[in-house]
C-alpha atoms as an extended CHARMM CRD file, in Angstrom:
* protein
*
       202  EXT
         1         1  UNK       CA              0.0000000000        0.0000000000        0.0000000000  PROA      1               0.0000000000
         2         2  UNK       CA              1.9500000000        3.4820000000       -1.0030000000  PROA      2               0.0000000000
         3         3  UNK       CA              1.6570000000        6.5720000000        0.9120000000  PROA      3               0.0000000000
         4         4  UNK       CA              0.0500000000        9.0460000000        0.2700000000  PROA      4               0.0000000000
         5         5  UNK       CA              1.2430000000       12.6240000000       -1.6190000000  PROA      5               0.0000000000
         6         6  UNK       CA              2.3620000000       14.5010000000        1.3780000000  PROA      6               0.0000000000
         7         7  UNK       CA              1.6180000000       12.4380000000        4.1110000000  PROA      7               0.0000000000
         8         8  UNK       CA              4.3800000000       10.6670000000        5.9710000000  PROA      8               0.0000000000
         9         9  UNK       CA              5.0490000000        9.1080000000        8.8380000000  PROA      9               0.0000000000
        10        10  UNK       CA              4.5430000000       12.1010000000       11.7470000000  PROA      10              0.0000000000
        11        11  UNK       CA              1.7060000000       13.1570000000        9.9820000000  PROA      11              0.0000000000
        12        12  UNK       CA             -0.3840000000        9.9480000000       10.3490000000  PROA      12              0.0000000000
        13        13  UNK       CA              0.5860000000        9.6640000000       13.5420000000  PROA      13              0.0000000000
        14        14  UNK       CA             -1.0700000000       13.0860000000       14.6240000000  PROA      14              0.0000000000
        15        15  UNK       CA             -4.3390000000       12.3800000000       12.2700000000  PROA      15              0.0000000000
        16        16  UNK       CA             -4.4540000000        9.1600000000       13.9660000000  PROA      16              0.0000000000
        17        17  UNK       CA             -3.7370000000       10.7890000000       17.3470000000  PROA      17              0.0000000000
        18        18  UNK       CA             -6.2850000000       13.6270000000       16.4050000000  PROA      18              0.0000000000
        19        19  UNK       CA             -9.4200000000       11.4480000000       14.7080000000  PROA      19              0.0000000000
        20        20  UNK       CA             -8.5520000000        7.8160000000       16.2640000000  PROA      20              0.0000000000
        21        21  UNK       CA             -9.8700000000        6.0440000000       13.5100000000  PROA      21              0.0000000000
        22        22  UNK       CA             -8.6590000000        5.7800000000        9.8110000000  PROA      22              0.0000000000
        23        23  UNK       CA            -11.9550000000        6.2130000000        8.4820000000  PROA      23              0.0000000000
        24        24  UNK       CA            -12.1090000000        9.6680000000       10.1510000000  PROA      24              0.0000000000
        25        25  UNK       CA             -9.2130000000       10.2040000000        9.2050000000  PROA      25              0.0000000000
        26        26  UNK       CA             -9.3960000000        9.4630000000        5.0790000000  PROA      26              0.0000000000
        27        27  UNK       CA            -12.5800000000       11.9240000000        5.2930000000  PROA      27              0.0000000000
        28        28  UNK       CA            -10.6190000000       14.7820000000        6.8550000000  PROA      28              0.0000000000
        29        29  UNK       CA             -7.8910000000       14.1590000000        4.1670000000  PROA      29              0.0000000000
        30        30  UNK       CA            -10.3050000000       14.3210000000        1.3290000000  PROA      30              0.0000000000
        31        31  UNK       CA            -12.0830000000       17.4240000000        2.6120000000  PROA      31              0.0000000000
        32        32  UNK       CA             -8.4640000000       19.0450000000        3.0000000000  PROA      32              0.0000000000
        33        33  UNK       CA             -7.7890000000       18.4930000000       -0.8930000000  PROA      33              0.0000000000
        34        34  UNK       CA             -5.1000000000       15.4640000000       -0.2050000000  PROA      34              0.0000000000
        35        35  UNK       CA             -5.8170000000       13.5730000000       -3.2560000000  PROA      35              0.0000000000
        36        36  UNK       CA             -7.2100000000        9.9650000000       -2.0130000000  PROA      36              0.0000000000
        37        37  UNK       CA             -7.6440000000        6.9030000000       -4.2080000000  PROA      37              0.0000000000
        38        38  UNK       CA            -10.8390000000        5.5380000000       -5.1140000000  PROA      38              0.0000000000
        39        39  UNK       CA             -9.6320000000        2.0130000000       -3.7230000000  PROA      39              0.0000000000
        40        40  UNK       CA             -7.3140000000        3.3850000000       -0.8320000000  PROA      40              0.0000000000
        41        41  UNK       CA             -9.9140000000        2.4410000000        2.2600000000  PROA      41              0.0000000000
        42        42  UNK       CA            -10.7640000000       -0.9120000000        1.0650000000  PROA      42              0.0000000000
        43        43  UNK       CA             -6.7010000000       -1.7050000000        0.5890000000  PROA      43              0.0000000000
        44        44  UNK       CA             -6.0090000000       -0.1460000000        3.7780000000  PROA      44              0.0000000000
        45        45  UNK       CA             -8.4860000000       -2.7980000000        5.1360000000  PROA      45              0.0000000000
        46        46  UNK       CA             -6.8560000000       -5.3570000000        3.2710000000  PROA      46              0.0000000000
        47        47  UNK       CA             -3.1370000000       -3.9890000000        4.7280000000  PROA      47              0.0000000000
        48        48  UNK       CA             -5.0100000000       -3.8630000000        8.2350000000  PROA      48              0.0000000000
        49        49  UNK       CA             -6.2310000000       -7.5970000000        8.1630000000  PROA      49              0.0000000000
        50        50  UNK       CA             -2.9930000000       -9.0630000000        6.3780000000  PROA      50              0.0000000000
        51        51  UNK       CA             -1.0480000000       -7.6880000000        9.6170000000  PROA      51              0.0000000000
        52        52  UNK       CA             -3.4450000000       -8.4270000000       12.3160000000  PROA      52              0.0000000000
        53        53  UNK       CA             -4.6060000000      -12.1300000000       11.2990000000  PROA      53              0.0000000000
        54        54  UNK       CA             -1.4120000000      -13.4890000000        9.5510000000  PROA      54              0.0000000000
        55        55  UNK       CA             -0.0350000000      -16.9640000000        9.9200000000  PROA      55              0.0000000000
        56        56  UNK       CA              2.2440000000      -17.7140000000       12.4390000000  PROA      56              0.0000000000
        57        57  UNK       CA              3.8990000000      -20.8800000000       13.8180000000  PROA      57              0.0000000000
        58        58  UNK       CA              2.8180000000      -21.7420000000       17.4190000000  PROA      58              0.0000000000
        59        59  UNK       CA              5.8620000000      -23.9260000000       18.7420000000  PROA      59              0.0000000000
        60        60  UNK       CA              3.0360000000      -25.1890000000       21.3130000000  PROA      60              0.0000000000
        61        61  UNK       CA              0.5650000000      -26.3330000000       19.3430000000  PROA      61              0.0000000000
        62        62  UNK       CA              3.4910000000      -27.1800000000       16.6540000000  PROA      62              0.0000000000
        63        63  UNK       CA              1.0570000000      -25.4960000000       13.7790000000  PROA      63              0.0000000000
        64        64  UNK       CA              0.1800000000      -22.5700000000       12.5010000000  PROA      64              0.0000000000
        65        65  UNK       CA             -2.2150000000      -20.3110000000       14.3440000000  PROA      65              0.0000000000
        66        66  UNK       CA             -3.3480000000      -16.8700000000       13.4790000000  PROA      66              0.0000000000
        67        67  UNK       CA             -1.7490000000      -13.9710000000       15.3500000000  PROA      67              0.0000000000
        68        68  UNK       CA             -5.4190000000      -13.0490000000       16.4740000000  PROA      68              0.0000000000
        69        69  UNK       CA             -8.2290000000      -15.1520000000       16.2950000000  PROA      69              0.0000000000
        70        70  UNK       CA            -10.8400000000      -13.5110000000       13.9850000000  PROA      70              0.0000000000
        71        71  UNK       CA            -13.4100000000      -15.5440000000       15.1240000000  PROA      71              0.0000000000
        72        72  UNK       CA            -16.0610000000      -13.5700000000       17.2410000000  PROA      72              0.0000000000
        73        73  UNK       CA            -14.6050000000      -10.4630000000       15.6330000000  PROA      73              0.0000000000
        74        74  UNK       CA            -15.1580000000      -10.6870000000       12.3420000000  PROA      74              0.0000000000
        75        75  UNK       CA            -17.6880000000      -11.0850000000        9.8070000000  PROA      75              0.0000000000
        76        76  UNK       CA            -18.2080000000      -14.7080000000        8.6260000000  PROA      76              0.0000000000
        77        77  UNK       CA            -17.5130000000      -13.1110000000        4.7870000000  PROA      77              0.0000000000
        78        78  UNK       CA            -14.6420000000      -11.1370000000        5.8260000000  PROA      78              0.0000000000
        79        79  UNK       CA            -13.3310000000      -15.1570000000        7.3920000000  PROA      79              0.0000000000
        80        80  UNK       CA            -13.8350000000      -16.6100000000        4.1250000000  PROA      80              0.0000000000
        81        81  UNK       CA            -11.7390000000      -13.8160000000        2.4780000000  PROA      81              0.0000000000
        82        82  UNK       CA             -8.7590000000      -14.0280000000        4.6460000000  PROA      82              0.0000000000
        83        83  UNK       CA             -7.1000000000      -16.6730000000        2.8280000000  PROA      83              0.0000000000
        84        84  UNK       CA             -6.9740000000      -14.3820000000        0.2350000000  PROA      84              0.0000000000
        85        85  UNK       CA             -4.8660000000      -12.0810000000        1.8780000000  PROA      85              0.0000000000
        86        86  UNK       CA             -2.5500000000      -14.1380000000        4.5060000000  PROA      86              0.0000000000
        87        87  UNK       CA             -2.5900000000      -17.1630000000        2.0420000000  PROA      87              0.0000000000
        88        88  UNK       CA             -3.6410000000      -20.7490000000        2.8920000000  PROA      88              0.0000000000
        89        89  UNK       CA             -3.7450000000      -22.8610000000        5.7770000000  PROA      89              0.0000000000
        90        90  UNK       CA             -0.6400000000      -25.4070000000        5.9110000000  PROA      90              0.0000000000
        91        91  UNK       CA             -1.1300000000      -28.9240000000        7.4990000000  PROA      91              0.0000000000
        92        92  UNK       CA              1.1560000000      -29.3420000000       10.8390000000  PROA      92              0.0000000000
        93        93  UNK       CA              3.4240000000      -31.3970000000        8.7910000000  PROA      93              0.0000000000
        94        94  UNK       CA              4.3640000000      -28.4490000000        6.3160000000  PROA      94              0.0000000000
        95        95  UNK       CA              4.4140000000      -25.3870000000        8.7310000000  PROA      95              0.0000000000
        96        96  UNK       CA              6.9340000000      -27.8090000000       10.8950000000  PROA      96              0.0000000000
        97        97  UNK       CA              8.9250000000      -28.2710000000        8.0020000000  PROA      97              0.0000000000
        98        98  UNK       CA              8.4580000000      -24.1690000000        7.4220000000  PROA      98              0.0000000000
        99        99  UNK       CA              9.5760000000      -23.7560000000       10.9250000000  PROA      99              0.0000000000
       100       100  UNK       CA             12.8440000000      -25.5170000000       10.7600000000  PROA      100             0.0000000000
       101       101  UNK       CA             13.8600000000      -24.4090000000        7.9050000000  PROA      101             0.0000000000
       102       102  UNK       CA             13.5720000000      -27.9330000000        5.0560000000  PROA      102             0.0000000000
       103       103  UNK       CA             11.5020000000      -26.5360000000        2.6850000000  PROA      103             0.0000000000
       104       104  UNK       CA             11.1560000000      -23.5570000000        0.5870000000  PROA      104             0.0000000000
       105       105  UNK       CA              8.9020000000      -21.4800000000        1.8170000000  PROA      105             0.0000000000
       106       106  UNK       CA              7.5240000000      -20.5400000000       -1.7080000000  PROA      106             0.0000000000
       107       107  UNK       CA              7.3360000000      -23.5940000000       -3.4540000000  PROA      107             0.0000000000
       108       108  UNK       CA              7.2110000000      -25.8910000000       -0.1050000000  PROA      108             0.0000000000
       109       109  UNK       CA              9.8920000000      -28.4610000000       -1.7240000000  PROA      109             0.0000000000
       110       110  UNK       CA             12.7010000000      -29.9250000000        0.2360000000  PROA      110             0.0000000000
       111       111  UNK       CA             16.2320000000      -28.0960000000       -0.1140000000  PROA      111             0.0000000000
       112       112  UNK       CA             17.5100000000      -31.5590000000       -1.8410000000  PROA      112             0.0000000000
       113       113  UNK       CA             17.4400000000      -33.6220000000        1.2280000000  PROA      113             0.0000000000
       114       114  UNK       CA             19.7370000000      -31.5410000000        3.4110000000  PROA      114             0.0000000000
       115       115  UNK       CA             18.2700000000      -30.2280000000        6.4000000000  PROA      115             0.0000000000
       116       116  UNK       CA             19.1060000000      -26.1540000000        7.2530000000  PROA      116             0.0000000000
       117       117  UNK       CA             21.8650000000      -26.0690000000        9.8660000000  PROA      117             0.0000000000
       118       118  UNK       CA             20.8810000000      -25.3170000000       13.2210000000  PROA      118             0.0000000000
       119       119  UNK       CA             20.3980000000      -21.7270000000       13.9740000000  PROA      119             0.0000000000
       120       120  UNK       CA             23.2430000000      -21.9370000000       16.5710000000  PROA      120             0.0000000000
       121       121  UNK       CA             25.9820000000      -23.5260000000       14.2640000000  PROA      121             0.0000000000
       122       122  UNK       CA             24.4840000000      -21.0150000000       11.7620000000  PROA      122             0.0000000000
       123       123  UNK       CA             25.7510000000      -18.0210000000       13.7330000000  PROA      123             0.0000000000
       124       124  UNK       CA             28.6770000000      -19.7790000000       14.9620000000  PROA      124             0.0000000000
       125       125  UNK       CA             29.5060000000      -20.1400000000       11.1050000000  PROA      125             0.0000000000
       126       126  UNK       CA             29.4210000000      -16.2180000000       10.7490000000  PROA      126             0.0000000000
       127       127  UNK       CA             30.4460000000      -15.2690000000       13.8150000000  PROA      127             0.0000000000
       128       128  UNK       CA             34.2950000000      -13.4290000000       13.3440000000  PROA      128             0.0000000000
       129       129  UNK       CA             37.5000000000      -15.2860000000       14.2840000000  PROA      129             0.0000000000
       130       130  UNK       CA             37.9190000000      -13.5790000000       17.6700000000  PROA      130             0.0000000000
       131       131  UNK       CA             39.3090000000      -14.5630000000       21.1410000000  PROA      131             0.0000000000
       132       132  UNK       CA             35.7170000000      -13.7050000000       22.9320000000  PROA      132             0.0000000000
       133       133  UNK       CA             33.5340000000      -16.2530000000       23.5690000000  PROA      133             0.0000000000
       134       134  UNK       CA             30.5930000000      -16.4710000000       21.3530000000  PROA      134             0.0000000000
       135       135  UNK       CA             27.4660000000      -15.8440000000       22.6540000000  PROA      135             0.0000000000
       136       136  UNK       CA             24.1630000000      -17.5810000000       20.9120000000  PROA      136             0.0000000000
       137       137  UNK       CA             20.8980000000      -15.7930000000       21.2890000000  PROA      137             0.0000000000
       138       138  UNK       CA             19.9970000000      -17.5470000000       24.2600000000  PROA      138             0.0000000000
       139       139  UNK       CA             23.5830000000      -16.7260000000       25.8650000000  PROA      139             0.0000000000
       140       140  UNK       CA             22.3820000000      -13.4820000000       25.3400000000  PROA      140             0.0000000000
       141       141  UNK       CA             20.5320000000      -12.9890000000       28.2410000000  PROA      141             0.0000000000
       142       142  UNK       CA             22.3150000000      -14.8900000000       30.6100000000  PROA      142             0.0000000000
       143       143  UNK       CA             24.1850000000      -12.9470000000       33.2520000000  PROA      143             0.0000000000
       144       144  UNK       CA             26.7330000000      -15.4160000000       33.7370000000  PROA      144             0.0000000000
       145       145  UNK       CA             27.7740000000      -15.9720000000       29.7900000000  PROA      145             0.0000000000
       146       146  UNK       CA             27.8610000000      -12.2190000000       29.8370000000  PROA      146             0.0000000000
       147       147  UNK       CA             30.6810000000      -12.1280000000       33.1500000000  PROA      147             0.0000000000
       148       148  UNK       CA             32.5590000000      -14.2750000000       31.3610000000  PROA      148             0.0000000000
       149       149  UNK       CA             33.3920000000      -11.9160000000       28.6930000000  PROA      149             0.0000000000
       150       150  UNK       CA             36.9860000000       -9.6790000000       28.7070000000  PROA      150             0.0000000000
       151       151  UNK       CA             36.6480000000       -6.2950000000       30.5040000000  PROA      151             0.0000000000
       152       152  UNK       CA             38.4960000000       -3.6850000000       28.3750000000  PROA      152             0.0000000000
       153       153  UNK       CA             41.1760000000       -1.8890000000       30.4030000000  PROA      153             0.0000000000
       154       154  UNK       CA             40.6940000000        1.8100000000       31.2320000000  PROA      154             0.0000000000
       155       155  UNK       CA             43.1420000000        4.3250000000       30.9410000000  PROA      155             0.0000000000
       156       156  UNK       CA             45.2120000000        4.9020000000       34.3770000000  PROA      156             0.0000000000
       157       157  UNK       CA             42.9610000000        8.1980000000       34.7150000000  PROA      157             0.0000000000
       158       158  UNK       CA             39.4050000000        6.6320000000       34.0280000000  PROA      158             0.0000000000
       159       159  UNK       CA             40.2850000000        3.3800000000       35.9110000000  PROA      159             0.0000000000
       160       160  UNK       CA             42.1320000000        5.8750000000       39.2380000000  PROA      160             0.0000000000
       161       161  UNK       CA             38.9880000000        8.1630000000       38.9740000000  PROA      161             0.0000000000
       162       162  UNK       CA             36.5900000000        4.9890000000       38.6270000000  PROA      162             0.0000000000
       163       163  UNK       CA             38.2560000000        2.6750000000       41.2810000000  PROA      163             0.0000000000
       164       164  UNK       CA             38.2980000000        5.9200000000       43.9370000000  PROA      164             0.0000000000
       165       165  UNK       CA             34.7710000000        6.1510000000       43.2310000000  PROA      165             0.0000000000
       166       166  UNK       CA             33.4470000000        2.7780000000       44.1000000000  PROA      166             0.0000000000
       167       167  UNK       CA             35.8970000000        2.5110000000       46.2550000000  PROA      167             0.0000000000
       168       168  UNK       CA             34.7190000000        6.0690000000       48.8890000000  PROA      168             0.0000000000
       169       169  UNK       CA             32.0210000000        6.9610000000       47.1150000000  PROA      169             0.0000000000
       170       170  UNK       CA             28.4490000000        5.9470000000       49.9950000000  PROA      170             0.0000000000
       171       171  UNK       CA             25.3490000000        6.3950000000       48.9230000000  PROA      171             0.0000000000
       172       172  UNK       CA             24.6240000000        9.6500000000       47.1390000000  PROA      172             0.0000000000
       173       173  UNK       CA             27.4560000000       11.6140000000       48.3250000000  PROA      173             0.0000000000
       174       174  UNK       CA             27.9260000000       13.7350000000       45.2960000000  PROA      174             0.0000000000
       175       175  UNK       CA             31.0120000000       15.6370000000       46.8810000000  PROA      175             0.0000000000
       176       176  UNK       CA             33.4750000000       12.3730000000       47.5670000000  PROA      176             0.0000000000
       177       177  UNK       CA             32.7070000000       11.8090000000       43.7210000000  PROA      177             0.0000000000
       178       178  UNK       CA             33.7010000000       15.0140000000       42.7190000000  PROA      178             0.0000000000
       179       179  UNK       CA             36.8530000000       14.6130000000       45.3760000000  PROA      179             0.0000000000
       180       180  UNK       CA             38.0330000000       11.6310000000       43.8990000000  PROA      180             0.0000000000
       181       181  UNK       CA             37.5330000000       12.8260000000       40.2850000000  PROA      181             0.0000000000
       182       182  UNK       CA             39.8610000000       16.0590000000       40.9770000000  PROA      182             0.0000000000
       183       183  UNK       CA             42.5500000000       13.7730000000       42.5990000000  PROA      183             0.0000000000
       184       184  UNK       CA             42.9320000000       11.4300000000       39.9800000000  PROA      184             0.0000000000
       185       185  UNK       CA             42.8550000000       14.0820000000       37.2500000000  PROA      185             0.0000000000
       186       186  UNK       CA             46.2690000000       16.0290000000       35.9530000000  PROA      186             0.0000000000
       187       187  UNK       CA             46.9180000000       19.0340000000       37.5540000000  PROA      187             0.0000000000
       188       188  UNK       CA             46.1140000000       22.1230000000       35.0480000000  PROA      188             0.0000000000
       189       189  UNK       CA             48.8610000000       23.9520000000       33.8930000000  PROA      189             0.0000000000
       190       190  UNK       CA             48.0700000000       27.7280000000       33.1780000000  PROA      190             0.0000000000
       191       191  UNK       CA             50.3220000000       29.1980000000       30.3820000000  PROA      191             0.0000000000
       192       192  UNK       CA             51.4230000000       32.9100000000       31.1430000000  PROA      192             0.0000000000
       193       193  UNK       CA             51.6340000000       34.9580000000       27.9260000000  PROA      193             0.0000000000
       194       194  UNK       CA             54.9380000000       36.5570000000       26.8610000000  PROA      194             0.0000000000
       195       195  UNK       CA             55.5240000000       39.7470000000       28.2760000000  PROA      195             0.0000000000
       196       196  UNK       CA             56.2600000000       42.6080000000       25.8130000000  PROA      196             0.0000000000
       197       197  UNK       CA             58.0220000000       45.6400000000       26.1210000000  PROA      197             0.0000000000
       198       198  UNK       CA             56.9890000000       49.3160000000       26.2750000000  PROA      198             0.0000000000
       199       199  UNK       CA             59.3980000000       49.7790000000       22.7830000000  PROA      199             0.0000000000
       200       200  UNK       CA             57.2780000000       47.4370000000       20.9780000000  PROA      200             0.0000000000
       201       201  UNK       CA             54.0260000000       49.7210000000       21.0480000000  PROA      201             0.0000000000
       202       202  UNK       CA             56.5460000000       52.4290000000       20.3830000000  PROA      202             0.0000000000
């Protein structure tokens, strides 16, 4: 669905903040003189619908499920035409096989008998020579994969200035900060300008 002529993205927003509903908000563009396709309300339905009801895999269930159920919600016509937009229901066997990655997702036939690697070895596989340890989206999380990773060193000034802080800093004692902040840091050296003689105005 394109955008319309002069409408972008902040500009919805406040019509949709302003009217609350689209349909409101198509009849104030209209009467300002935004040119509005014939067709653009029933597509934007069609948009709305694809995005709210599409297919997804339910590792639960271990089938496909829509993202809301449109039963008790919608029409019994506007049911029957969802297909149409979100595309057909999949037996349990196929969306499985969808799920894990064996068959194309288009044309639903087997990648030539070679199952997908697993997502873990997958980002192993791309992950950069490096000495860190690599962490897999469910390391990701985890507090202790993440202590296990190298601390990069400070410079002698951060790390003095850091260190004095933890170290004599109690509870919101802004003024032992700011003390061991001005200890750690070099002392400021003023440069005096050259002095001139009276001759030199002269």
């Amino acid at each position: 669905l394109p955008s319309l002529n002069g409408v972008g993205v902040k500009k919805a927003h406040s019509l949709i903040r302003r009217f609350k509903t689209y349909n409101k908000v198509l009849r104030h563009m209209k009467f300002e003189g935004i040119a509005v396709p014939k067709d653009y309300e029933s597509r934007f339905v069609d948009a709305l619908l694809t995005f709210k009801y599409s297919w997804v895999y339910c590792p639960q269930r271990r089938e496909i499920v829509n993202l809301n159920d449109p039963v008790g919600v919608l029409d019994q016509s506007l049911i029957n035409d969802l297909p149409r937009l979100i595309g057909a229901y999949h037996p349990p066997e196929v969306a499985r096989a969808l799920a894990n990655n064996e068959v194309h997702p288009m044309t639903l036939e087997a990648f030539g008998g070679v199952r997908a690697p697993h997502r873990r070895q997958h980002i192993a596989a791309l992950a950069p020579s490096t000495s860190a340890p690599i962490l897999t989206p469910e390391d990701a999380c985890d507090d202790d994969a993440l202590g296990a990773l190298p601390e990069r060193p400070l410079t002698s000034t951060k790390q003095n200035a850091f260190t004095s802080f933890l170290r004599e800093k109690p509870e919101d004692d802004v003024q032992t900060y700011r003390a061991a902040l001005v200890r750690t840091s070099a002392p400021m050296q003023i440069v005096q300008p050259p002095r001139v003689g009276k001759s030199f105005y002269a």
